[in-house]
C-alpha positions as CSV (number, residue, x, y, z in Angstrom):
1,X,0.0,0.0,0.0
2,X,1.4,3.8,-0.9
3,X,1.2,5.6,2.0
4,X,-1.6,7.9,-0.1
5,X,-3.8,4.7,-1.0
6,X,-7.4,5.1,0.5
7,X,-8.1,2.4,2.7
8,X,-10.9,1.4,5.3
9,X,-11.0,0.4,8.3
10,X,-14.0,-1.5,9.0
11,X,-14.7,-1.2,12.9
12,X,-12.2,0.9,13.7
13,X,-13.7,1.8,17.1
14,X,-13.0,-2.3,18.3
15,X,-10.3,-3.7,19.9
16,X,-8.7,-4.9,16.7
17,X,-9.7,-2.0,14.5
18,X,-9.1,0.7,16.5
19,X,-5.4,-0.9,17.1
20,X,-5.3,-1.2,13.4
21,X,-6.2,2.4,12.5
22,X,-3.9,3.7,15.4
23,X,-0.5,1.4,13.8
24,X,-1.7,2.9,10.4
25,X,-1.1,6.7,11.1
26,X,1.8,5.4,12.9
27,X,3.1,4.2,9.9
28,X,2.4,7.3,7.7
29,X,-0.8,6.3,6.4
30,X,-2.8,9.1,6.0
31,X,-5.8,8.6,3.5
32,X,-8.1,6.4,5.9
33,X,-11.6,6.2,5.6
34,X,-13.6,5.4,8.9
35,X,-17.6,5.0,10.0
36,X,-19.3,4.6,13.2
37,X,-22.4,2.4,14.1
38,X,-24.6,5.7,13.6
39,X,-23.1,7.0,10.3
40,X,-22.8,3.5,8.8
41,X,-25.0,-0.1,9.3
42,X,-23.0,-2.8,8.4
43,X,-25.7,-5.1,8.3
44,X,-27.9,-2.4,5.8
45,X,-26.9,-3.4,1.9
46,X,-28.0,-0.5,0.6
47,X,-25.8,2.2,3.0
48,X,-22.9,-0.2,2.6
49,X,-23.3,0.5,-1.4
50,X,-24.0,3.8,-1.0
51,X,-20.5,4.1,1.1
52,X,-18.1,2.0,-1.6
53,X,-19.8,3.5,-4.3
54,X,-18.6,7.4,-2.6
55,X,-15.4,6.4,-1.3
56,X,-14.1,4.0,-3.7
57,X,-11.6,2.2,-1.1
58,X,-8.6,0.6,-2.6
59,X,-7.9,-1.7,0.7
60,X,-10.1,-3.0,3.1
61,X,-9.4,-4.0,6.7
62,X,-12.7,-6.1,7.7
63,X,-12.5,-5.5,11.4
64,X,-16.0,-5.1,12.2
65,X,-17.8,-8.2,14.0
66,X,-20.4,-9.1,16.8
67,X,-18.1,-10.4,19.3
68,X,-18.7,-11.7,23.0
69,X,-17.7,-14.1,26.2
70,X,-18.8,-17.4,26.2
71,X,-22.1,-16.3,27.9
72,X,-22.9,-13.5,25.3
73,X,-22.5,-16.2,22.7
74,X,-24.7,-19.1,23.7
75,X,-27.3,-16.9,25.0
76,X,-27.9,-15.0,21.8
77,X,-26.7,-17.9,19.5
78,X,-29.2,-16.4,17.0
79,X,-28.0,-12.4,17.2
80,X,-24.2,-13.7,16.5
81,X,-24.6,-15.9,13.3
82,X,-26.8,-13.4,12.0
83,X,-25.2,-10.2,12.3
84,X,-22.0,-11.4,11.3
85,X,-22.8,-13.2,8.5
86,X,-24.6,-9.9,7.3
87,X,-21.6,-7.6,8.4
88,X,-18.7,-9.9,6.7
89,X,-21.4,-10.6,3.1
90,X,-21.8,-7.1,2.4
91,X,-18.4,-5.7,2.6
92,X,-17.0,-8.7,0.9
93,X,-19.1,-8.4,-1.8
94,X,-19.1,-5.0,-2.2
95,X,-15.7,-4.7,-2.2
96,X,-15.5,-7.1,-5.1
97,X,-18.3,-5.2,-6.8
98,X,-16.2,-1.9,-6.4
99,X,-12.9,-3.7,-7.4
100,X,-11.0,-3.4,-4.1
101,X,-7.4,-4.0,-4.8
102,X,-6.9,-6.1,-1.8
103,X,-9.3,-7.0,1.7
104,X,-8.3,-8.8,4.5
105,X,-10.8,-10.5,6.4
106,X,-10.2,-10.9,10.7
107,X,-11.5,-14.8,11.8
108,X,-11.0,-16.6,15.1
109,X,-9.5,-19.6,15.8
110,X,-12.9,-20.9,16.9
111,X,-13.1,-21.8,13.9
112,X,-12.0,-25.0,14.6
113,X,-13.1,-28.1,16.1
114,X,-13.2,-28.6,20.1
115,X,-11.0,-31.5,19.6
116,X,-8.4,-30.0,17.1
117,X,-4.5,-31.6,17.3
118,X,-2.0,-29.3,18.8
119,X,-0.9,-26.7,17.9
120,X,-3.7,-26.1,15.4
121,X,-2.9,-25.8,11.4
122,X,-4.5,-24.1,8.9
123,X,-5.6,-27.3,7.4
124,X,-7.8,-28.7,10.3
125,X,-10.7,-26.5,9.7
126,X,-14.0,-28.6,9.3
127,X,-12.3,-31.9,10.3
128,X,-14.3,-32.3,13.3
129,X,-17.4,-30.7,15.6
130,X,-17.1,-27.3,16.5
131,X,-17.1,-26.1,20.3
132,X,-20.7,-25.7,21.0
133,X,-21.4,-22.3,22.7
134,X,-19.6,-20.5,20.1
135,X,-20.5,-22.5,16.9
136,X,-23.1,-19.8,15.6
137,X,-20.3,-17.4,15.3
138,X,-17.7,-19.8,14.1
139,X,-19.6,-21.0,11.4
140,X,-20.3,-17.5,10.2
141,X,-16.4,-17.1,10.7
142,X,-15.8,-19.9,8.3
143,X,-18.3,-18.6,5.8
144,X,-16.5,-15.3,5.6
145,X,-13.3,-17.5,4.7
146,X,-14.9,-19.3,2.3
147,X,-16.3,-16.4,1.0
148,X,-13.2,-14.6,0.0
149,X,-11.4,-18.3,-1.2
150,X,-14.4,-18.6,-3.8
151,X,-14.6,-15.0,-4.8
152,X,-10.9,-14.8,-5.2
153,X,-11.1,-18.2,-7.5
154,X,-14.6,-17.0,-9.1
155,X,-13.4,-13.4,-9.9
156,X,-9.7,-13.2,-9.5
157,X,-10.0,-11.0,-6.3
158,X,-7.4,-10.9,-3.5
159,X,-9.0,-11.2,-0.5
160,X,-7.3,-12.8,2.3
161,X,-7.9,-13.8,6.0
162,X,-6.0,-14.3,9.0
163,X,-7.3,-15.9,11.9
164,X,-6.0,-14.4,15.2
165,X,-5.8,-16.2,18.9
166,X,-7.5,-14.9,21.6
167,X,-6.8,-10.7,21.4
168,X,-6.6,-8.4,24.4
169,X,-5.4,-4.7,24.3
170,X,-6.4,-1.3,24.4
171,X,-10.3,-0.7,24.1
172,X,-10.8,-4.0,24.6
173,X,-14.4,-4.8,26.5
174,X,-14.3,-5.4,30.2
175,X,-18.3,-5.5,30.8
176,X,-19.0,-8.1,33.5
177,X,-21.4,-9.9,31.1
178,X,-20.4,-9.8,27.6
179,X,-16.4,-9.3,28.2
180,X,-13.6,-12.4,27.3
181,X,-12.3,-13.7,29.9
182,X,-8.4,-11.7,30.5
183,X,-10.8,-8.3,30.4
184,X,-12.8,-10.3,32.9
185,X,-11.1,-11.4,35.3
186,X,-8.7,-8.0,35.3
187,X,-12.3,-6.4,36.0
188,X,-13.5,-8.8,38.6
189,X,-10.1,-9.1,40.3
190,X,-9.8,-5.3,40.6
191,X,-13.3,-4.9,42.2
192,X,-11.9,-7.5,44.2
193,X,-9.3,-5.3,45.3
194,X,-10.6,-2.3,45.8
195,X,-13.4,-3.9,48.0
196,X,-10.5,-5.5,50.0
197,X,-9.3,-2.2,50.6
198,X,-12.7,-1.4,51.6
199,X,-12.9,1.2,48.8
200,X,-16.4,1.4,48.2
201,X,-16.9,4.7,46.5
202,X,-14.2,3.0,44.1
203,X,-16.1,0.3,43.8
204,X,-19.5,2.7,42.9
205,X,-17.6,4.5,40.4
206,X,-16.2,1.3,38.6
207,X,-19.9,-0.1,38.6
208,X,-21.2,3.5,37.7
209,X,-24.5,3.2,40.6
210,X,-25.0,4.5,43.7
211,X,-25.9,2.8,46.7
212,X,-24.2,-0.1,48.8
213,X,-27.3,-2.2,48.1
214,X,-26.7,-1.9,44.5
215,X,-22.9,-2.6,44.9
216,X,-23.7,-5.5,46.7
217,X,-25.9,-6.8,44.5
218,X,-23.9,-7.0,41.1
219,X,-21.0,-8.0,43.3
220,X,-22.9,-11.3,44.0
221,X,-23.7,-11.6,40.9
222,X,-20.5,-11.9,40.1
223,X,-18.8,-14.0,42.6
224,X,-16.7,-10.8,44.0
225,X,-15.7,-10.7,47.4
226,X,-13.0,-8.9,50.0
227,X,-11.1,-12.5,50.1
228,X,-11.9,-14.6,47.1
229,X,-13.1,-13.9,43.4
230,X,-15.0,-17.0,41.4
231,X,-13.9,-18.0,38.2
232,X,-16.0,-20.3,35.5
233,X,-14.8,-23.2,34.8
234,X,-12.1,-25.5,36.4
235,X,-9.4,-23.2,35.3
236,X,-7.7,-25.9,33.8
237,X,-8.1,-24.7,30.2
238,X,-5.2,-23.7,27.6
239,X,-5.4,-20.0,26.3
240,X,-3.3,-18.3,24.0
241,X,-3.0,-14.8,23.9
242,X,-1.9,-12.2,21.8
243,X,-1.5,-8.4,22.3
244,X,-4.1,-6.9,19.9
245,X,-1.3,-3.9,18.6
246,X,0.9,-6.8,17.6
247,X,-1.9,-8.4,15.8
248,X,-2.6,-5.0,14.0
249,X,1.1,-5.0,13.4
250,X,0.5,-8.4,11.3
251,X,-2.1,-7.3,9.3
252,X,-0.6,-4.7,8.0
253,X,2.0,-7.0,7.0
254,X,0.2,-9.0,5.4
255,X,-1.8,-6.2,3.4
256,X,1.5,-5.1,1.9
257,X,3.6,-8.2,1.7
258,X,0.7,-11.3,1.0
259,X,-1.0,-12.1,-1.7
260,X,-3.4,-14.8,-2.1
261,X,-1.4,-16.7,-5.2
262,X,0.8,-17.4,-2.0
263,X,-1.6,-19.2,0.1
264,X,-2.7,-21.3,-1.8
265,X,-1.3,-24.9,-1.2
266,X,-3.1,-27.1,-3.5
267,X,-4.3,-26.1,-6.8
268,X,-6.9,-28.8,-7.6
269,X,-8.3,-28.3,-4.5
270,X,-8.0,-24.5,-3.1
271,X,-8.8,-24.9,0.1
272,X,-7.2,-23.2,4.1
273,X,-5.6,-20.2,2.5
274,X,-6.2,-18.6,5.9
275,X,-4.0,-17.7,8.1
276,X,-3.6,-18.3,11.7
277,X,-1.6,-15.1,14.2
278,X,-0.9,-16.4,17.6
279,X,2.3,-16.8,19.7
280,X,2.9,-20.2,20.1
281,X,2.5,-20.4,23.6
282,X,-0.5,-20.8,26.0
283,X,-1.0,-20.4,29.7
284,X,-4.3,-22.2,32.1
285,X,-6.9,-20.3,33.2
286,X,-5.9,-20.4,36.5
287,X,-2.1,-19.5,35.5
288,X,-3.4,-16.6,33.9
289,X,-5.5,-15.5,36.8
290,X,-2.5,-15.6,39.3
291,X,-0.5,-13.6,36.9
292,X,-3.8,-10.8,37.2
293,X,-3.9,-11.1,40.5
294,X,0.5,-10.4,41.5
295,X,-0.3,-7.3,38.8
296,X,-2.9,-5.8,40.6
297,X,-1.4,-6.9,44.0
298,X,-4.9,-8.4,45.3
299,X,-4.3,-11.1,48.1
300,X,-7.6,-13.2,47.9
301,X,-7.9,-16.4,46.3
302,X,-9.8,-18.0,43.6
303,X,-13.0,-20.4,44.2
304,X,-13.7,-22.5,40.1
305,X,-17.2,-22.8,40.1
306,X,-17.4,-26.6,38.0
307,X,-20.9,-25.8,36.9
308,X,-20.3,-23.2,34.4
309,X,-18.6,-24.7,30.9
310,X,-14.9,-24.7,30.6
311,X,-15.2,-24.5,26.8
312,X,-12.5,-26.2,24.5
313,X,-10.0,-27.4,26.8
314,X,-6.9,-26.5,24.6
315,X,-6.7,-24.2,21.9
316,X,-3.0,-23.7,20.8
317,X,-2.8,-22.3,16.7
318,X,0.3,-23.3,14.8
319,X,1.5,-20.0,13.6
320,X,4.6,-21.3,11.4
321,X,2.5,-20.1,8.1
322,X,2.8,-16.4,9.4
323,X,6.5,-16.7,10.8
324,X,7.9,-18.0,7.4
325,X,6.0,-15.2,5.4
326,X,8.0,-13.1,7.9
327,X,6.1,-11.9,10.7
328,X,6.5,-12.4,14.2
329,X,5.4,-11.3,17.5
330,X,6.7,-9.2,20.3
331,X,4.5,-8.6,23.1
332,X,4.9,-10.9,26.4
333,X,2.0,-11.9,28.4
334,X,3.2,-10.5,31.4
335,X,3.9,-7.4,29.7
336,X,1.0,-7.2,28.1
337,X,-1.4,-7.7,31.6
338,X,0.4,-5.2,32.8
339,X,-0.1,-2.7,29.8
340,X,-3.8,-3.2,30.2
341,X,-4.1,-3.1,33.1
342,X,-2.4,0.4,33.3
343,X,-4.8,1.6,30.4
344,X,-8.1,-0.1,32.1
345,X,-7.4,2.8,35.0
346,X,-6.6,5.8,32.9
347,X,-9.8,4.7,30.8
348,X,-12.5,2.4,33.8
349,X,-13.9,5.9,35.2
């Protein structure tokens, strides 16, 4: 990409997007196009025609998505498939229709099955079940890849997708309900903290309410108290995690050094041009937790209520496909916590 070439960045106000559009300028990119939720509807056909046919993008950063915890995402199973299918088919196709130069789609590695070999390749997706209280929003994940694989063979497009780990960074969403779980539990452990320290107008700001009854209340709700915070799950479970300004960092390598002649492995049968970004390296639940906890100096413990789902137990991605294009990460976990954490209080109040 010249550093003049008009580009959009679909959902720039995210946790991926906005980290995106921020590594961008920083690189001397200047001529970037950006909508909100009120000036542009994603899911609307005719305002997403309306915008390519104005604008006339040359790139296209697909960063926009309906995105939440494991809760969020069996609860509304419906709301998820849905609106990403209709967020992803319009600005794919439209971006074909309006002869983008080059789009790069942003997956997950939900994508693929709950009992996937480790590390994960690029070449396991639909080999087995998915994970169930995310598969609405994996399957539309995996349309969205195969949407760009058949309109690149189709039309001769260059659409490509990469298929980050689990992200955590700057405006990332640390709602109690709908947040992943690092924003989580850095939430739920600082409550934690500030309660042990008997804090309570701390705690009222945080929560944004007024009274000790209502404190009290969602702090239940939650499993929160002075001496102990509960977790879902067993905390046994294998994350990886990667710092969402290195993963912006990748895809914009990948817009200006990928093309899609050079994923493609097989040609009788194109298939897992994809590509996966991750570290290489996973932590438990519980691991990760402790790490929160030294960071934010809280001295409770942890109770792992069983009941709730653990989700897939291990969920390693084999990143070599990125590495030998050239790309590699540089944030450590422990940094990383500790970045966010410092940005969660400039940002919480």
């Amino acid at each position: 990409m010249n550093l003049d070439a008009k580009i959009f960045v679909a959902g720039h106000n995210g946790l991926v997007g906005s980290a995106i559009l921020k590594t961008l300028k920083n690189k001397g990119y200047f001529n970037i196009v950006t909508r909100n939720r009120t000036e542009l509807d994603l899911m609307d056909y005719y305002s997403v025609d309306s915008f390519f046919k104005a604008e006339q993008p040359e790139y296209v950063f697909l960063a926009a998505a309906k995105v939440g915890g494991i809760l969020d995402n069996n609860l509304r199973r419906g709301t998820f498939i849905y609106e990403n299918l209709m967020i992803q088919n319009h600005v794919i196709h439209l971006s074909h229709v309006y002869k983008v130069k080059k789009l790069l789609f942003l997956g997950s590695t939900c994508i693929y099955p709950k009992d996937c070999p480790q590390p994960i390749k690029e070449e396991y997706l639909l080999t087995g079940p998915l994970e169930y209280t995310n598969e609405p929003y994996a399957i539309a994940k995996i349309a969205g890849i195969k949407l760009c694989e058949s309109y690149n063979i189709q039309y001769g497009t260059n659409f490509l997708s990469v298929m980050p780990t689990n992200l955590y960074g700057p405006n990332d969403n640390f709602d109690l309900e709908k947040s992943h779980v690092l924003p989580a539990l850095i939430r739920k452990i600082h409550l934690a903290k500030l309660f042990q320290d008997d804090d309570i107008e701390g705690i009222k700001n945080n929560l944004k309410v007024d009274t000790i009854e209502e404190v009290q209340s969602i702090l239940n709700t939650h499993g929160i108290t002075n001496s102990s915070v509960e977790i879902w799950g067993s905390g046994q479970p294998m994350r990886e995690f990667l710092w969402s300004e290195d993963m912006a960092e990748s895809c914009v390598f990948v817009m200006n050094n990928v093309n899609f002649e050079a994923c493609v492995l097989n040609t009788n049968e194109v298939r897992n041009t994809h590509i996966n970004i991750g570290t290489g390296s996973d932590v438990s639940i519980k691991t990760l937790a402790n790490l929160i906890k030294e960071t934010i100096n809280y001295k409770g413990e942890f109770t792992f209520n069983t009941s709730k789902p653990d989700g897939t137990l291990k969920k390693l991605t084999d990143s070599s496909k990125i590495n030998a294009l050239g790309w590699t990460h540089s944030m450590s976990l422990e940094e990383g916590v500790k970045k966010l954490y410092s940005w969660y209080l400039q940002n919480s109040i």
